[in-house]
C-alpha positions, 0 to 999 in steps of 0.5 A: 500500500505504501510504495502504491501510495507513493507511486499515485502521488508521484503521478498525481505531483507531476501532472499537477506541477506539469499542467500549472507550468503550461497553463492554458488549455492543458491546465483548463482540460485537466482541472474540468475533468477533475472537477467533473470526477469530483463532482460524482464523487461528492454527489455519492458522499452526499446521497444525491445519488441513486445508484453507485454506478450510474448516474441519475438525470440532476447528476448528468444535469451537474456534469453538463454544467461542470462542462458548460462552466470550465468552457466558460472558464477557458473562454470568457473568464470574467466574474460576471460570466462565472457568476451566471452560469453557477446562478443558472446550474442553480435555476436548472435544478430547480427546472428539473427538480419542479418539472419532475416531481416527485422523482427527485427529494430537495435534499438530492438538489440542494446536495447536487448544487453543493457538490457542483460549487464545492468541488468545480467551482471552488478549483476552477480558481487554480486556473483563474490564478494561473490566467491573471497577470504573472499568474505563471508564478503566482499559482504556484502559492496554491502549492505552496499553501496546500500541499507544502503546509500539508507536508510540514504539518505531517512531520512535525507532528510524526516528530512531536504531535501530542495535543490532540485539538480535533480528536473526534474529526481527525485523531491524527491532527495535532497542535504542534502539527498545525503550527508546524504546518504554518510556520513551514508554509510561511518559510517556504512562502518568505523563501518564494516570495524573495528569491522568485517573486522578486527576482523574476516576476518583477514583483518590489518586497513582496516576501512578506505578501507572499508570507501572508497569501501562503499562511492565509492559504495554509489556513484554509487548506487545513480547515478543508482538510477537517471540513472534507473529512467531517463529510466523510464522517457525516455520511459514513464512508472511508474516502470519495472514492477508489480512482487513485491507489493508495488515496481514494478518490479525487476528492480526497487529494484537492479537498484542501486545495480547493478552498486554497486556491480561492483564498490564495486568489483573493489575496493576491488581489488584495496584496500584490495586484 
């Protein structure tokens, strides 16, 4: 399991280190295809499923809508445009779900409507930072914060993890783990921001912006963590689902990165633009 675990996430860091260097439209396919597996993967964890290997007519409704969105995305990505299509995936619901009745319980829509926002929606934004201006370094923040506080946060609290602080959501979280986990990102974030940002991107005393996007997004990456995890324990299930050996489902790779990358891209709005 572990050499399995290991060889999947090696995979997984290359294709997402590959298509986040090229950007465009490799970048764009990859993520609406992700968003489109996430988004199964969340309708069955929620119950707006009816049949675990078939989907039911508000589920291909949602994967038309995850296709239509990312066209969108690669083809006018301004927020009004994004705005109308998730306010129309929402009124398209409600079309079939009236339209149909009784087939289809409010609790299915509404799930159907969450797992479209919370998966497709949210990660689309790892294209959207990558399409800004210098977007070719500032997406790798996203990284920075998801999966490089990730990293720190297991070692640190594998070498002195005591207090428990979400024991009945996450046994194996830990305080110190956490504080590592912020203090790392916020030491690769400094290290980034100067000899990257300023260097190359053109970017004047940015290491400490960088510092506060990278911790901001550290942050969210471990409440996504817990909050994909609490669902998880919700609904009684191990993991999304069995795509990637040795880690479940699609979901259960970018569940922290997908509430990353929108505050990662709030915040560069905010400090560096």
């Amino acid at each position: 399991m572990f050499w399995k675990r290991l060889a999947s996430g090696a995979v997984l860091l290359v294709l997402a280190i590959g298509t986040i260097f090229v950007g465009g439209i490799p970048l764009l396919v990859l993520l609406g295809v992700a968003s489109a597996i996430a988004f199964r993967e969340l309708t069955k964890a929620l119950k707006c499923a009816t049949n675990e290997k078939k989907c039911n007519g508000i589920e291909y409704l949602g994967i038309l809508g995850v296709t239509i969105y990312y066209i969108l995305l690669g083809w006018k990505p301004e927020a009004t445009t994004l705005l109308l299509a998730i306010v129309g995936m929402l009124m398209s619901l409600l079309f079939v779900y009236v339209v149909t009745f009784p087939k289809y319980r409010c609790e299915q829509v509404m799930a159907s409507f969450m797992a479209f926002f919370y998966g497709p929606v949210l990660l689309s934004f790892v294209y959207l930072t990558r399409a800004s201006e210098n977007g070719f370094y500032l997406a790798w923040m996203i990284l920075i914060s998801s999966w490089g506080s990730d990293t720190c946060a297991y070692v640190v609290g594998m070498l002195f993890g005591k207090k428990k602080i979400f024991p009945n959501l996450s046994p194996k979280k830990s305080l110190e783990g956490c504080i590592g986990g912020l203090l790392g990102c916020a030491g690769l974030g400094w290290l980034y921001g100067r000899f990257f940002l300023e260097t190359y991107a053109g970017y004047e005393k940015a290491a400490w912006a960088v510092v506060l996007i990278c911790v901001g997004g550290a942050v969210m990456s471990m409440i996504g963590d817990l909050a994909a995890s609490a669902i998880k324990r919700n609904q009684e299930i191990k993991d999304y689902g069995t795509l990637i050996p040795g880690h479940g489902g699609v979901m259960d790779r970018i569940d922290s990165m997908v509430v990353t990358a929108p505050m990662v891209y709030l915040l560069t709005l905010l400090t560096l633009v």
